[in-house]
VEXGUDREN-702231 format. One record per residue: residue number from 1; residue in three letters; z, x, y of N, C-alpha, C, CB in turn. Coordinates in pm, 1 decimal. Each point is the difference from the previous one (the first is absolute). Glycine has a CB too. Layout:
// residues N
   bati   semi         nZ         nX         nY        caZ        caX        caY         cZ         cX         cY        cbZ        cbX        cbY
    NUM    Ala          Z          X          Y          Z          X          Y          Z          X          Y          Z          X          Y
...
This chain:
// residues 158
   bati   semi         nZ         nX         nY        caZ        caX        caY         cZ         cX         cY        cbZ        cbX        cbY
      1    Unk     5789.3    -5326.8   -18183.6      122.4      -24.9      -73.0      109.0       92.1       54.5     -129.6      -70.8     -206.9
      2    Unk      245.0       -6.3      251.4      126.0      104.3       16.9       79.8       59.6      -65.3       -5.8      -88.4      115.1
      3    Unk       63.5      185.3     -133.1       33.5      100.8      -54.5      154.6      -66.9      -21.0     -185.6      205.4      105.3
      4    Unk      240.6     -230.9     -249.4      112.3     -110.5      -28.8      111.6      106.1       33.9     -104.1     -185.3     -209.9
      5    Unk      214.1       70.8      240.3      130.4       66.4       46.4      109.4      -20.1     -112.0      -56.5      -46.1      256.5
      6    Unk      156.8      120.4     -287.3      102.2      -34.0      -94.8       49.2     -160.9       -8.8       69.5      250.5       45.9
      7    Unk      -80.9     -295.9       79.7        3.1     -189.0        1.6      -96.5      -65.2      -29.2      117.6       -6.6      153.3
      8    Unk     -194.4       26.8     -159.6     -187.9      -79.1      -25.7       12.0       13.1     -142.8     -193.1       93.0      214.3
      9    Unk      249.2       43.3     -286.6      -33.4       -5.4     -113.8       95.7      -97.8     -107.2     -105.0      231.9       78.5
     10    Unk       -0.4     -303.7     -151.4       66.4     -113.7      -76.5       50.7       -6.1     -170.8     -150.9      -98.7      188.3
     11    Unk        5.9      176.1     -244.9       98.1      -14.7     -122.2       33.9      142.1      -68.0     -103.6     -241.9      -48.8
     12    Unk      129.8      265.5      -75.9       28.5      103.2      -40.6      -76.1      136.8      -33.4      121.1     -175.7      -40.2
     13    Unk     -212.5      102.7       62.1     -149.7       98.4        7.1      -22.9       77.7      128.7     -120.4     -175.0     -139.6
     14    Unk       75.8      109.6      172.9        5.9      -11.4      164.3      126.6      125.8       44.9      -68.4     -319.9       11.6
     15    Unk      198.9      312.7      -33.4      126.5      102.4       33.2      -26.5       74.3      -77.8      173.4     -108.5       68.1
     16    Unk     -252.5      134.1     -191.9        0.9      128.1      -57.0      -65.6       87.8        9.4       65.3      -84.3      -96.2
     17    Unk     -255.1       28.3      200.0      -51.6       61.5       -8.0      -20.0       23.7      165.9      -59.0      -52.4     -260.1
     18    Unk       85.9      -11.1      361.0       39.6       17.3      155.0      163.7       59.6       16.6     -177.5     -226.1       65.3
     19    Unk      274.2      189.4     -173.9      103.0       18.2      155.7       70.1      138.1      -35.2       79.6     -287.1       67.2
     20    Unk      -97.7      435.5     -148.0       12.7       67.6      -21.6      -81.3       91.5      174.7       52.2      -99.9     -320.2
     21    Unk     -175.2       70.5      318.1      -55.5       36.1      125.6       52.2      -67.3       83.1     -178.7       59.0      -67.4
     22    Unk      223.5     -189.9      134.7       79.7      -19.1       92.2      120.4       92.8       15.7      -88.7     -211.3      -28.4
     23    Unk      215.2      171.2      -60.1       56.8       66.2      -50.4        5.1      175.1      120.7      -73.7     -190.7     -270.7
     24    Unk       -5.9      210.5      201.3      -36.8      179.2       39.8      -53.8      -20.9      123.2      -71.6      120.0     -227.9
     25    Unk       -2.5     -166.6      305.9      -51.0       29.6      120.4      140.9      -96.1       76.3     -326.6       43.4      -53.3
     26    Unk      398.4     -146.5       45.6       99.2      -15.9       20.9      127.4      118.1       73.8     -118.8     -163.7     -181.9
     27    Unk       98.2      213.2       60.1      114.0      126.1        1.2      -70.7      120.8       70.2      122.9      -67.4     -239.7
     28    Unk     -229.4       91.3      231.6      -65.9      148.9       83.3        0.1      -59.8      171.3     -215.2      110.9     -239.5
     29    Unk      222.4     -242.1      226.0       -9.0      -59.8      162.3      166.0       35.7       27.5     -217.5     -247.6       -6.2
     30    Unk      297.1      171.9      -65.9      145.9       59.2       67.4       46.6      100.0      -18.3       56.7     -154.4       -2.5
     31    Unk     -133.6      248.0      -78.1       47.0      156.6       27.7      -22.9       50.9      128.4      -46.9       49.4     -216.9
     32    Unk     -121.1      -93.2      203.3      -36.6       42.1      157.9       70.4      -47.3      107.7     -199.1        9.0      -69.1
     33    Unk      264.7     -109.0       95.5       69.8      -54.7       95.4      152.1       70.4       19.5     -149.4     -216.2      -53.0
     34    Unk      193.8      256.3      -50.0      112.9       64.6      -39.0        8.6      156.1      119.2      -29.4     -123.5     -305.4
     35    Unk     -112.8      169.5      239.4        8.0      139.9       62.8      -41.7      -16.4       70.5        5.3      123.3     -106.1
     36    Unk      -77.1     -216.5      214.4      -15.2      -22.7      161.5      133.5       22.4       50.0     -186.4     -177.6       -0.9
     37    Unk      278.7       52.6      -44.1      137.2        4.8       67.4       73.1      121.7      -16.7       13.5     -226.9      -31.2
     38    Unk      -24.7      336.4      -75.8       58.7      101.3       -8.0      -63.0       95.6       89.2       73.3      -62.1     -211.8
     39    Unk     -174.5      110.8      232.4      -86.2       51.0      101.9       59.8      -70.4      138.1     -223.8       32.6     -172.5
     40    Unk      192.8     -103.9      214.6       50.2      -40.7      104.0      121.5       31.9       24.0     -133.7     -138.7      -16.1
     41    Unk      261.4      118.5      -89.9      171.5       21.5       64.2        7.2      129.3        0.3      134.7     -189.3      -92.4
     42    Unk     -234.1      265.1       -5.9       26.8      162.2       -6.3      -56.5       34.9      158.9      -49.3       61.2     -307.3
     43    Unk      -69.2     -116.1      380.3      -17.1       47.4       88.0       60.2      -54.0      141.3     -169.1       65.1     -156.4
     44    Unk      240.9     -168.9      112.4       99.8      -85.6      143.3      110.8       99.7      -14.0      -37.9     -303.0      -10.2
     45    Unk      122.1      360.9     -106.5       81.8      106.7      -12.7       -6.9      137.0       66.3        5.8     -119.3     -179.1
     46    Unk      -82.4      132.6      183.0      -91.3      133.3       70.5       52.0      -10.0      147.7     -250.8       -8.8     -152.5
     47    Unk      381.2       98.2      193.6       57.2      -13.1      143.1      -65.8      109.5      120.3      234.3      -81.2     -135.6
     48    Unk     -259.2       55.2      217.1      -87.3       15.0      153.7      113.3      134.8        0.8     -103.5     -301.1      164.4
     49    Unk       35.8      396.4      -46.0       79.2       76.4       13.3       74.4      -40.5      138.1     -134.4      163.8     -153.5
     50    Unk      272.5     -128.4      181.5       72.5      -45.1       99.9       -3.9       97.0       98.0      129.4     -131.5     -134.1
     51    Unk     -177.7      112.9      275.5        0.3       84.6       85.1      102.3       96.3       47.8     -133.2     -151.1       25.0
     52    Unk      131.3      262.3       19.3      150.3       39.0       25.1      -22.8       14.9      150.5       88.5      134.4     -235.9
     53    Unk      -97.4     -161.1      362.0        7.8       15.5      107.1      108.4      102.4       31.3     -101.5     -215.1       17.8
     54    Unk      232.9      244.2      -58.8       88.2       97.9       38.1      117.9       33.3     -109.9      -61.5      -78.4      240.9
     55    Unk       50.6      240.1     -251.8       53.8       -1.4     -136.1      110.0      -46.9       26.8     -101.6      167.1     -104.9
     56    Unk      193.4     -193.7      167.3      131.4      -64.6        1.6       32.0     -108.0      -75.0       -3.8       71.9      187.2
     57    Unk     -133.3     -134.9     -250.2       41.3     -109.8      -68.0       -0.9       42.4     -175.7     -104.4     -170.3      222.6
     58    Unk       92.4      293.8     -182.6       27.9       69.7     -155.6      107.2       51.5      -52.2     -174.8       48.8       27.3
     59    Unk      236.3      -75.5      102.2      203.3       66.4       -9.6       30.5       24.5     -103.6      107.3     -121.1      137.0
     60    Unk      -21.9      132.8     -230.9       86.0      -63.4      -51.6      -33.9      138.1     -191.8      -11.2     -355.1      209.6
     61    Unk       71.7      294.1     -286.3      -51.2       75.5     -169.0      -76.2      -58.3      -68.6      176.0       78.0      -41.2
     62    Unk     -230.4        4.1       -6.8     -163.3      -69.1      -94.0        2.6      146.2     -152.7     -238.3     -117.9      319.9
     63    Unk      225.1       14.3     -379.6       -1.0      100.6     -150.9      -83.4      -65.4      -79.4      231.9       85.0      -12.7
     64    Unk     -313.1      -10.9      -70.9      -67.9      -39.7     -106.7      -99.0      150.7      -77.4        2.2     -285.6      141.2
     65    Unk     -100.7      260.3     -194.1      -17.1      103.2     -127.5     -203.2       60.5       90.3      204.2     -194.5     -327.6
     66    Unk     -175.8      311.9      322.1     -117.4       62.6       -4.8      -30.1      116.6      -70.2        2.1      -96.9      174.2
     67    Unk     -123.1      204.4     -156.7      -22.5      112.6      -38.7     -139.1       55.6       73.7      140.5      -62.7     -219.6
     68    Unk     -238.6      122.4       77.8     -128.2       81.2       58.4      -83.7     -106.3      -47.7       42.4      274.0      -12.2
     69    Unk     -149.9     -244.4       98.2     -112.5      -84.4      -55.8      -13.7     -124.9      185.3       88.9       18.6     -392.5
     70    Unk     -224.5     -118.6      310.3       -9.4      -92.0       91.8      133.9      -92.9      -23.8     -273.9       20.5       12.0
     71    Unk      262.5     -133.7      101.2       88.7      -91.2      -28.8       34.7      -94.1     -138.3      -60.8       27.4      227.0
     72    Unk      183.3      -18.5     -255.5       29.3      -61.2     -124.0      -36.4       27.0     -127.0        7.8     -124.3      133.6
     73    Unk      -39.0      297.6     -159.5      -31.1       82.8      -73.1      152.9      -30.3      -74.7     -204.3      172.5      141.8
     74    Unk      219.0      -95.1     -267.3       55.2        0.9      -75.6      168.1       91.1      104.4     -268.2      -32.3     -232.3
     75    Unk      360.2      -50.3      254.5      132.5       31.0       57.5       80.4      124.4      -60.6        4.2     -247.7       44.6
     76    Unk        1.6      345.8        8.6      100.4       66.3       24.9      119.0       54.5       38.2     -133.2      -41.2      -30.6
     77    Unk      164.7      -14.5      143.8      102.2       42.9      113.7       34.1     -162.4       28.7     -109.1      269.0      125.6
     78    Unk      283.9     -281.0      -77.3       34.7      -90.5       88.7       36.1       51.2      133.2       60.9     -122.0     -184.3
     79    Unk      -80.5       71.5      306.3      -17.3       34.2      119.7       98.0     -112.0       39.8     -246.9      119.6       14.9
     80    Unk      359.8      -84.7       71.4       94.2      -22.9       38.5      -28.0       36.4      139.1      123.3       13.4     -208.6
     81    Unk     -131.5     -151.7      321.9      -22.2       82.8      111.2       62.4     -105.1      143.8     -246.3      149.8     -141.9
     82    Unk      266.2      -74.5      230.5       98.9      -74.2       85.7      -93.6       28.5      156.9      282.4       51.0     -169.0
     83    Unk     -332.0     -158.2      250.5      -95.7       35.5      103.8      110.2      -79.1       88.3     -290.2       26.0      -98.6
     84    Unk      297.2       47.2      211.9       61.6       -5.5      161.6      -80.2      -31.7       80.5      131.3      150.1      -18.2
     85    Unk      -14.5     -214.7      105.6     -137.7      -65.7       97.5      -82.2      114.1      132.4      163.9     -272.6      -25.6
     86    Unk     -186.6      344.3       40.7      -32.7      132.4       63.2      -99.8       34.7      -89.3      216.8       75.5      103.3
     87    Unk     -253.2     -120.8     -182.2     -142.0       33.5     -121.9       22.7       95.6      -84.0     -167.1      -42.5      143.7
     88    Unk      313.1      129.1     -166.3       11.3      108.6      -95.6       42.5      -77.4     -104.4       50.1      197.8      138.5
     89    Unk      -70.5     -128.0     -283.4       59.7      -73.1      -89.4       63.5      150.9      -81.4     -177.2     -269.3       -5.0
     90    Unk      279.2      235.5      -56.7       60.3       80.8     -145.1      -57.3      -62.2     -154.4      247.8       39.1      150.3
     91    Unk     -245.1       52.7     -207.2      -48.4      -61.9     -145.3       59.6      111.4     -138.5     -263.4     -117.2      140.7
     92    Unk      302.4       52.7     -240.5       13.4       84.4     -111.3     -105.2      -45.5     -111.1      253.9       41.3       59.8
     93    Unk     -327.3       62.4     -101.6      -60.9      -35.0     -153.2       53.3       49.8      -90.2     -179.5      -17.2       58.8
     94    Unk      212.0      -77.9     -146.0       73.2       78.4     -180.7     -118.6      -34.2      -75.5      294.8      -59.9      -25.9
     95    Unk     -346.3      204.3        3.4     -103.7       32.8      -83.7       47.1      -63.7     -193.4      -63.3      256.6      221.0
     96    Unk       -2.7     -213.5     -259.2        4.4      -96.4     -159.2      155.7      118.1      -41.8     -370.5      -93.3     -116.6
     97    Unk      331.4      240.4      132.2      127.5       30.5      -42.9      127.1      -16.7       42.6     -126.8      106.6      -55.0
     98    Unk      142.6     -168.2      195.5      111.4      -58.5       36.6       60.4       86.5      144.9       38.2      -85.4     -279.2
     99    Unk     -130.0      221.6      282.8       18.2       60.7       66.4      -28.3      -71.0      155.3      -28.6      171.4     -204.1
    100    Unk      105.4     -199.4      308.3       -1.0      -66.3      157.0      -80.8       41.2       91.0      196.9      -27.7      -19.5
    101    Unk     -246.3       24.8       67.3     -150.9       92.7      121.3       32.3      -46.1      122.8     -234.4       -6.9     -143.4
    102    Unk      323.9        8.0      252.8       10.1      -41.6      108.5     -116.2       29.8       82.8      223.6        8.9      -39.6
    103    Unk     -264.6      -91.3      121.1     -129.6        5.0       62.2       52.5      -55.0      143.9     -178.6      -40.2     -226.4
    104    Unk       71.1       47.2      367.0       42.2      -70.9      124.7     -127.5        6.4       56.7      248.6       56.6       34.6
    105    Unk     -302.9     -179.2       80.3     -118.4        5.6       69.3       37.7     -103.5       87.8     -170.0       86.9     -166.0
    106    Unk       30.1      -72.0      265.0      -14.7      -75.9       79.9      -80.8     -158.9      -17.7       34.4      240.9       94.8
    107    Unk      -22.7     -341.4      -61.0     -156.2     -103.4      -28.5      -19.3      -29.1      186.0       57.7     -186.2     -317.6
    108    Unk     -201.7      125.6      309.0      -47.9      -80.1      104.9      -66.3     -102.1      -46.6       -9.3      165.3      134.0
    109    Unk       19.4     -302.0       -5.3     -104.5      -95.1      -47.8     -107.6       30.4       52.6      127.1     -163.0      -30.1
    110    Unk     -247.0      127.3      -46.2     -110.4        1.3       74.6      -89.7     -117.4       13.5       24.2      212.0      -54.7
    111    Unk     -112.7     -195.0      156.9      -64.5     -149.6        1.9      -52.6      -97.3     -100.8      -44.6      103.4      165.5
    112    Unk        7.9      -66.6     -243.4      -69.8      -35.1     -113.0       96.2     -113.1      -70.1     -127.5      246.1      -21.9
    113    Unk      291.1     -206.5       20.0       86.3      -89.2        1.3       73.0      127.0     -119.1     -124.4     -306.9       82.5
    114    Unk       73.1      393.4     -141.8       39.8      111.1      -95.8       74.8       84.9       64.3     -181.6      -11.0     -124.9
    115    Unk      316.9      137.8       38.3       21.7       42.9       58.3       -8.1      167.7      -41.6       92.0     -236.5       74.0
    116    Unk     -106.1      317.6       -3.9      -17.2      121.1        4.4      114.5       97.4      -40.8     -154.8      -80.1      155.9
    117    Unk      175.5      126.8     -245.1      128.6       96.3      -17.8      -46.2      137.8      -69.4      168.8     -214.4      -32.4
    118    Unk      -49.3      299.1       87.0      -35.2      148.6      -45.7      164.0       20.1      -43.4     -240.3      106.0      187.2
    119    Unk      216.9      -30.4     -330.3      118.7      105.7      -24.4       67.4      107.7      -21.4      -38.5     -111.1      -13.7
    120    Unk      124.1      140.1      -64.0      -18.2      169.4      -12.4     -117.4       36.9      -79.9      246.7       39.4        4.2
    121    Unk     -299.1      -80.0      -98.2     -142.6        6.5     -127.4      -86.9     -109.7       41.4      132.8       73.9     -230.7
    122    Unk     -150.2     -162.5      250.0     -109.2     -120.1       15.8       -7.2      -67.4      127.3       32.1      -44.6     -225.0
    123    Unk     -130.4       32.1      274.8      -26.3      -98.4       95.7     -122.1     -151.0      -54.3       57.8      253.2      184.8
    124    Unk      -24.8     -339.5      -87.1      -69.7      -79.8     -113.4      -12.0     -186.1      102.8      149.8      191.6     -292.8
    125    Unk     -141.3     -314.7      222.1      -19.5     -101.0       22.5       94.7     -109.7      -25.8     -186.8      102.1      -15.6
    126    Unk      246.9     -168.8       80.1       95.8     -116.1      -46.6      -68.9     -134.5       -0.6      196.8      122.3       96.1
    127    Unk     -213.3     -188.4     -145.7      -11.5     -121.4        9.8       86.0     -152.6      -30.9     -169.6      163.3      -17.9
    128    Unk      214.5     -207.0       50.8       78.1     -154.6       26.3      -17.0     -100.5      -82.3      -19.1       32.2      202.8
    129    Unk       48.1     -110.1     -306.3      -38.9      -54.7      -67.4      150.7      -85.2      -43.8     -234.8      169.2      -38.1
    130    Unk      242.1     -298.2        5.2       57.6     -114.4      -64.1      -39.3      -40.1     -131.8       20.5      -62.0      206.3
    131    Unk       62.6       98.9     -248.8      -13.6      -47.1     -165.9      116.4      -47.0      -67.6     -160.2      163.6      -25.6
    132    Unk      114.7     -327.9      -13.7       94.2       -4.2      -72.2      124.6      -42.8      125.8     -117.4      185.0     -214.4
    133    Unk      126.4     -203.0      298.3       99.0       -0.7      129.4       48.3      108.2       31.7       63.5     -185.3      -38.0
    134    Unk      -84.5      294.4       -9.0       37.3      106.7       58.7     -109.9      104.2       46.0      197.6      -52.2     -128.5
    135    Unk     -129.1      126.2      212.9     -130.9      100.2       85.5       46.3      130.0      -75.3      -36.9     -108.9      290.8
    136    Unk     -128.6      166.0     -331.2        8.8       76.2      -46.8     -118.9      137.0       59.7      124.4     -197.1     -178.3
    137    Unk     -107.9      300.7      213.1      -20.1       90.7       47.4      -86.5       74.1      -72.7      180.7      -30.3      101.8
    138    Unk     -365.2       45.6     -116.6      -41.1       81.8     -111.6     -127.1       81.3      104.4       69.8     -186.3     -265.4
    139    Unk       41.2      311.8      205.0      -46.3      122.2       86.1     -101.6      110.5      -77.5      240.8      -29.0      125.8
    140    Unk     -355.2       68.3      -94.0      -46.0      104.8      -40.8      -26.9      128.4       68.7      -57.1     -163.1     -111.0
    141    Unk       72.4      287.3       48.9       -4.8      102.7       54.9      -50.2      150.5      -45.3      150.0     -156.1       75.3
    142    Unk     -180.4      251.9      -26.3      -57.3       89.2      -44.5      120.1       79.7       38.1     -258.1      -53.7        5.0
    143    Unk      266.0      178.8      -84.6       81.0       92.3      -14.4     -108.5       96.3      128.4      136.1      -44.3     -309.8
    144    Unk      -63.7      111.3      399.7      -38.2       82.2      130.9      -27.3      185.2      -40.0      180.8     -209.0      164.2
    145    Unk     -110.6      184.6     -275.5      -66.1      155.4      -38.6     -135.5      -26.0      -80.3      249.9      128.9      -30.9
    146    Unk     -181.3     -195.1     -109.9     -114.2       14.5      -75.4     -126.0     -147.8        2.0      193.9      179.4     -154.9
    147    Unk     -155.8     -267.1      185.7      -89.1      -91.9       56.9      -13.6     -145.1      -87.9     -124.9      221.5       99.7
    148    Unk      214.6     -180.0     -238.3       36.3      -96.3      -99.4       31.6     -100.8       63.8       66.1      132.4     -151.2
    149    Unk      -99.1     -256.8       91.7       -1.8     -192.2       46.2      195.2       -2.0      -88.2     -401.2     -157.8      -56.5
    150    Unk      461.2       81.8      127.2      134.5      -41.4      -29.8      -16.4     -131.5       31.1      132.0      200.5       42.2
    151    Unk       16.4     -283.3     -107.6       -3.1     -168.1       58.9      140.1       -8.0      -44.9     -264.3     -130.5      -34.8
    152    Unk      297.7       12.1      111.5      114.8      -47.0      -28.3        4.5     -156.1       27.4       91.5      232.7       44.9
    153    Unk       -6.1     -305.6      -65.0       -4.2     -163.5       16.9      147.4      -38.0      -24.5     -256.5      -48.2      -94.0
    154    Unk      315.3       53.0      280.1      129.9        1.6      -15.7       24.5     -156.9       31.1       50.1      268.5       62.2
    155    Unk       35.0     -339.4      -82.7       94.2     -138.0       41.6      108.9       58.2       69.8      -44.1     -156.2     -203.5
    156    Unk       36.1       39.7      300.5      144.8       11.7       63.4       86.1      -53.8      -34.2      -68.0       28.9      139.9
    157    Unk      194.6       66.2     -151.4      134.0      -43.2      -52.2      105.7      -81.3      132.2      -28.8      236.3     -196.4
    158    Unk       39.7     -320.0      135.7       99.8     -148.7       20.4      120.2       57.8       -0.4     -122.0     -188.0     -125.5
């Protein structure tokens, strides 16, 4: 005997005592289908990292919010920073009290497609990334005295 479907079932009996369980396995099937497709766009969203072959293609100003900790730790600082094509860059951080921290370093690309930078306090990692249509820059770094993890996740300004 097959197992009746919300259409098979005929009279009023029948819908009261089958289609409550249709019904429900109905709905746990398109939930499940629901969060496939959400799983899936969350992970088609998920952007590749963009190679940097030569920092020159990093020219230009990039600002956005970092601090201590791993990446995307709880924000502290905005980092204001301006990279030349010669691989030096300038940068200001305004700490939470507002106070300005001018900073300056060097970057390189390296093979890997990442890029290598050192500053007056941190040396550390750039990486290339598109989000959203814009490229965004998320760097981690250790402080050179004391050895503390820093990050930042700058956009470039238009």
């Amino acid at each position: 005997m097959t197992e009746p479907t919300l259409d098979t079932l005929t009279g009023p009996l029948d819908r009261a005592i089958y289609g409550p369980h249709i019904l429900w396995r109905r709905t746990m099937m398109l939930a499940g289908i629901a969060l496939v497709v959400l799983l899936l766009a969350d992970a088609a969203s998920a952007q590749p990292m963009a190679p940097v072959q030569d920092v020159s293609s990093l020219v230009g100003k990039w600002k956005g919010p970092g601090g201590p900790g791993a990446l995307g730790s709880n924000p502290s600082v905005i980092v204001e920073q301006t990279n030349n094509p010669d691989g030096t860059y300038e940068a200001v951080v305004t700490l939470s009290s507002g106070q300005r921290v001018p900073s300056k370093g060097t970057m390189k690309a390296l093979p890997d497609g990442t890029v290598a930078y050192e500053g007056q306090a941190t040396a550390g990692i750039y990486r290339l990334y598109t989000v959203n249509g814009q490229r965004v820059i998320r760097a981690e770094a250790k402080n050179t005295t004391t050895g503390a993890a820093t990050w930042a996740e700058l956009t470039e300004v238009k």
